[in-house]
OpenMM code with the backbone's topology and positions (N, CA, C; nanometers):
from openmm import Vec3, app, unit

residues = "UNK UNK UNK UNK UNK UNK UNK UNK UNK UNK UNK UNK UNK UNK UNK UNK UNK UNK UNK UNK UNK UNK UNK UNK UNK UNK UNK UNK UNK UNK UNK UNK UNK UNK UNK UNK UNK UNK UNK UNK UNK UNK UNK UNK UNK UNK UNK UNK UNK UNK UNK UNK UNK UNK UNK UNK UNK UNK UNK UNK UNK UNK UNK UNK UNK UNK".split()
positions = [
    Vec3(0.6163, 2.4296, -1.6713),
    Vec3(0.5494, 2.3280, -1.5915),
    Vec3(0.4157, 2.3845, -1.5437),
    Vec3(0.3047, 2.3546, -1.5724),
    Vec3(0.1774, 2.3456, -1.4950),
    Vec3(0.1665, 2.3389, -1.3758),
    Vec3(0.0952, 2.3760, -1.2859),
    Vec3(0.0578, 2.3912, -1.1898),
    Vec3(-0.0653, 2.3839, -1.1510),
    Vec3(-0.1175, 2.2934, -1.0512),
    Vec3(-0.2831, 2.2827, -1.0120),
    Vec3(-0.2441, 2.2748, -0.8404),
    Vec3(-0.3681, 2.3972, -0.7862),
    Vec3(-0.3986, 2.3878, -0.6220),
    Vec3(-0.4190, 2.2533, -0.6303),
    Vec3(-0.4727, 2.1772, -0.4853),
    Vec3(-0.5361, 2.0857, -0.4601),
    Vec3(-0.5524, 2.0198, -0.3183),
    Vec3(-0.6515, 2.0553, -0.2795),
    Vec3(-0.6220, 2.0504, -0.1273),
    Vec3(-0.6195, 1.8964, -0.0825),
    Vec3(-0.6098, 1.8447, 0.0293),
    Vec3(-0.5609, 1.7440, 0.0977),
    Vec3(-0.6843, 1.6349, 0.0538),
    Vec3(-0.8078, 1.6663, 0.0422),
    Vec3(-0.9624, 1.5775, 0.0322),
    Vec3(-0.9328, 1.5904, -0.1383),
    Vec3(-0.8630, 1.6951, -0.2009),
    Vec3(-0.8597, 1.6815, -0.3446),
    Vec3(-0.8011, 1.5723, -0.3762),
    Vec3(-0.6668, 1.5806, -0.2945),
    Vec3(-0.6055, 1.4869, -0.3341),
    Vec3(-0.6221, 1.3232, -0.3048),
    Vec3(-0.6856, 1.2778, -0.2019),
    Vec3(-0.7883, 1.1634, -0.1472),
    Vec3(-0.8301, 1.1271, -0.2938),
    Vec3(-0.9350, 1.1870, -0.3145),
    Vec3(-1.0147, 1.1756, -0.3991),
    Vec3(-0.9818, 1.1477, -0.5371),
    Vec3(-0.8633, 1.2161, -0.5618),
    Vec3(-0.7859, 1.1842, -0.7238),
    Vec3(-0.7253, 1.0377, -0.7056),
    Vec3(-0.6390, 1.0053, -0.5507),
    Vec3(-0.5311, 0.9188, -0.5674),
    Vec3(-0.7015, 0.7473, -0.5359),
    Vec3(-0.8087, 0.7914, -0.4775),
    Vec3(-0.8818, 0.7309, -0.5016),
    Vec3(-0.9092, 0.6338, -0.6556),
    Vec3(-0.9429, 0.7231, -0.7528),
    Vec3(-1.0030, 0.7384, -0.8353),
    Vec3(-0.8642, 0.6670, -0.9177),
    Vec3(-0.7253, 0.6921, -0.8981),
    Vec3(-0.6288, 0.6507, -0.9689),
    Vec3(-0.6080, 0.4923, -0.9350),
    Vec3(-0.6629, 0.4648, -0.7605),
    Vec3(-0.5970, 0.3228, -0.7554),
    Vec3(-0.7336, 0.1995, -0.8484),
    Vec3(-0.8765, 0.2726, -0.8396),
    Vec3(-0.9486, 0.1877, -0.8719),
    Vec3(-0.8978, 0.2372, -1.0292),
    Vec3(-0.8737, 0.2744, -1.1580),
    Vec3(-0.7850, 0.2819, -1.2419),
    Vec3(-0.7229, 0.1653, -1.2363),
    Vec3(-0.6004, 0.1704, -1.1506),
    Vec3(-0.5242, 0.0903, -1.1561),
    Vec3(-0.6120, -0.1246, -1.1313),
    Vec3(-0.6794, -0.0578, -1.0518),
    Vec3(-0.6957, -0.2487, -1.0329),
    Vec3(-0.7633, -0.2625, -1.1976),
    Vec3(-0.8163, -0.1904, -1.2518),
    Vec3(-0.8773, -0.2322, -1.3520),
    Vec3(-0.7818, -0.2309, -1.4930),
    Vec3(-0.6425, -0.1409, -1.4588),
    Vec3(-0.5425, -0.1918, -1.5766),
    Vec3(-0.4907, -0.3136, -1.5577),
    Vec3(-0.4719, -0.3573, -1.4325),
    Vec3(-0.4497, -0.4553, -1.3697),
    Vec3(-0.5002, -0.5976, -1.4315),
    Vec3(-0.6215, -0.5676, -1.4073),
    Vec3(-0.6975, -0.7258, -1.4979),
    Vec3(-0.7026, -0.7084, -1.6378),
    Vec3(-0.7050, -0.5621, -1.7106),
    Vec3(-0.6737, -0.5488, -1.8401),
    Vec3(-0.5662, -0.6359, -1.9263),
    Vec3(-0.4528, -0.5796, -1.8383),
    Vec3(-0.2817, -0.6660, -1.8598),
    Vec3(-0.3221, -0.7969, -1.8763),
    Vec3(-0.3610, -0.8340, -1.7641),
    Vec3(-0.3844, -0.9862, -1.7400),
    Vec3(-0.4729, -1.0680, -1.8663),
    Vec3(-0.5416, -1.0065, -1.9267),
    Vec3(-0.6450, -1.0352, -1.9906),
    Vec3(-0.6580, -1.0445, -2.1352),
    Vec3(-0.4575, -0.9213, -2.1626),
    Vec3(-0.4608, -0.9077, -2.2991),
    Vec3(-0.3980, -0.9804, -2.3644),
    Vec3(-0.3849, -1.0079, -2.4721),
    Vec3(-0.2889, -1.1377, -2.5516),
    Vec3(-0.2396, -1.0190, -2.6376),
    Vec3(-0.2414, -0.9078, -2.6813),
    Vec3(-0.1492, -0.8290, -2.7841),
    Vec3(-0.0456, -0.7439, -2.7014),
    Vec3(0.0681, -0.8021, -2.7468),
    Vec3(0.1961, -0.7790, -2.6984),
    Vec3(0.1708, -0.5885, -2.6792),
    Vec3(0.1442, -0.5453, -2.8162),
    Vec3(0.1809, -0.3985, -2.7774),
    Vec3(0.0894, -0.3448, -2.7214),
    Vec3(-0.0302, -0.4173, -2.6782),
    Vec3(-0.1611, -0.3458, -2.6182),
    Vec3(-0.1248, -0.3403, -2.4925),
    Vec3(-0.0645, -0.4451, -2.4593),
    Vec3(0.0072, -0.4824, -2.3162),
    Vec3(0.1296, -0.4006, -2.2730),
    Vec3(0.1907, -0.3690, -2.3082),
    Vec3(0.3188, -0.2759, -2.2902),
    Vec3(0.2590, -0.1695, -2.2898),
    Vec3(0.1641, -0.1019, -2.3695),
    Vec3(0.1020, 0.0451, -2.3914),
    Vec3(-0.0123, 0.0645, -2.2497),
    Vec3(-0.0405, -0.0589, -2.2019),
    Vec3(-0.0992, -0.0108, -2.0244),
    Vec3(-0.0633, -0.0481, -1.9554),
    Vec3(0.1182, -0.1188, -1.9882),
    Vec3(0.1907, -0.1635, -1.8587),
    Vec3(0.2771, -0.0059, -1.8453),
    Vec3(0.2829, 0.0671, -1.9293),
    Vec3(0.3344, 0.2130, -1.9532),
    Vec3(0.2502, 0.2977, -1.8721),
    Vec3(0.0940, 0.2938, -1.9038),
    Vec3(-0.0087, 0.3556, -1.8587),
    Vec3(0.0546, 0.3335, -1.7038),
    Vec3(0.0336, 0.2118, -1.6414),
    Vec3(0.0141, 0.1867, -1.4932),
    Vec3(0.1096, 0.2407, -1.4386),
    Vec3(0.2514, 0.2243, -1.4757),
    Vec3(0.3783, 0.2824, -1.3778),
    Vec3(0.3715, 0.4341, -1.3973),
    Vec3(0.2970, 0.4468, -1.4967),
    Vec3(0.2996, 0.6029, -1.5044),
    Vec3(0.1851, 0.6402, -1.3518),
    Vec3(0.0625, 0.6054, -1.3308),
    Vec3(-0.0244, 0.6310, -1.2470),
    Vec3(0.0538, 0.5580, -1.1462),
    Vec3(0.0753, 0.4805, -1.1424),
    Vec3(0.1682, 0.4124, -0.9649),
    Vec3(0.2515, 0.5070, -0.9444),
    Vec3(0.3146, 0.6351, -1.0388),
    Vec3(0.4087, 0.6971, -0.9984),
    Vec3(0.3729, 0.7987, -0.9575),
    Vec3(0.2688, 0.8586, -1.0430),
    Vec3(0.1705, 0.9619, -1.0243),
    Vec3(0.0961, 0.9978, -0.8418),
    Vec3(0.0548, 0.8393, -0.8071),
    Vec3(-0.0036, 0.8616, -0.6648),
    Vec3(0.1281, 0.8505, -0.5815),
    Vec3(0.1684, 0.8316, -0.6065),
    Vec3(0.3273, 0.7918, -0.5320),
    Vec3(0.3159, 1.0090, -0.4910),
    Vec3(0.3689, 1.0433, -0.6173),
    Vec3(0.3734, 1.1950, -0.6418),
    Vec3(0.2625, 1.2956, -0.5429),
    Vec3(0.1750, 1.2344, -0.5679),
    Vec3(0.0170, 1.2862, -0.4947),
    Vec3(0.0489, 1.3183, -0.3414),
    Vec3(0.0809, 1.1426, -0.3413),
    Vec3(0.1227, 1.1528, -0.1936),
    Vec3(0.2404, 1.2226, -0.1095),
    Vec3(0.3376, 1.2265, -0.1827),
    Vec3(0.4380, 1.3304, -0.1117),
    Vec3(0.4060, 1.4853, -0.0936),
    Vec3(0.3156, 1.5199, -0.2086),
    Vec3(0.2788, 1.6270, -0.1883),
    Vec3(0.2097, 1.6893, -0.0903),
    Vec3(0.1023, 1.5768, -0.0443),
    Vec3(0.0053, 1.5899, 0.0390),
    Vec3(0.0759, 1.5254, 0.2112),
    Vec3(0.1553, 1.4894, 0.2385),
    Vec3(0.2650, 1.4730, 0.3346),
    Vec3(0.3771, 1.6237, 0.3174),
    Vec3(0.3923, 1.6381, 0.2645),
    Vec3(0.4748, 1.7437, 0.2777),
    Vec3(0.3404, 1.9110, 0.3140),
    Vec3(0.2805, 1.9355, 0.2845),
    Vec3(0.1429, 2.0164, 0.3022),
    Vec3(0.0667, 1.9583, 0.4112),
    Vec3(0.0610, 1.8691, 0.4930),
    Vec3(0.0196, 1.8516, 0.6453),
    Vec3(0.1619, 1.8389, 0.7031),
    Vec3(0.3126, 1.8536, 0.6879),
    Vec3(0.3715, 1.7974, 0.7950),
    Vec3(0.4060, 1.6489, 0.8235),
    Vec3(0.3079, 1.5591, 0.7301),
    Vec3(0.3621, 1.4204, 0.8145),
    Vec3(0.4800, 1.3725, 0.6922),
    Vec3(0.5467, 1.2856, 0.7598),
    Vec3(0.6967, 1.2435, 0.7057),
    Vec3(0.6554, 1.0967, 0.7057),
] * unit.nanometer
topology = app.Topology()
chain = topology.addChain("A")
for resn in residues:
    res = topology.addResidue(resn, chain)
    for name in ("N", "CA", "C"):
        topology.addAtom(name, app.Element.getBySymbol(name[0]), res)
């Protein structure tokens, strides 16, 4: 398993960068008519919704807040 530091503003900044990502797979989905193009960034998104999900526990658990 890999491993990357990342301090608390690192992580801001990534889970930033992941949600505007996301609004824009968002209207992608919405927008596509090919079945497998659509499944292949409805895959993409839960993967990144899970990802900041991840971000964030990390960065709650490394300040203390619950």
């Amino acid at each position: 398993m890999a491993q990357v530091e990342l301090t608390s503003k690192d992580i801001d900044t990534l889970q930033d960068i992941l949600q505007n990502l996301l609004s824009e797979l968002r209207w992608e989905i919405a927008f596509t008519h090919k079945t497998d193009i659509v499944k292949f960034l409805q895959k993409r998104k839960e993967f990144i919704e899970d990802f900041i999900q991840r971000l964030q526990k990390v960065k709650e658990s490394e300040t203390g807040k619950a």
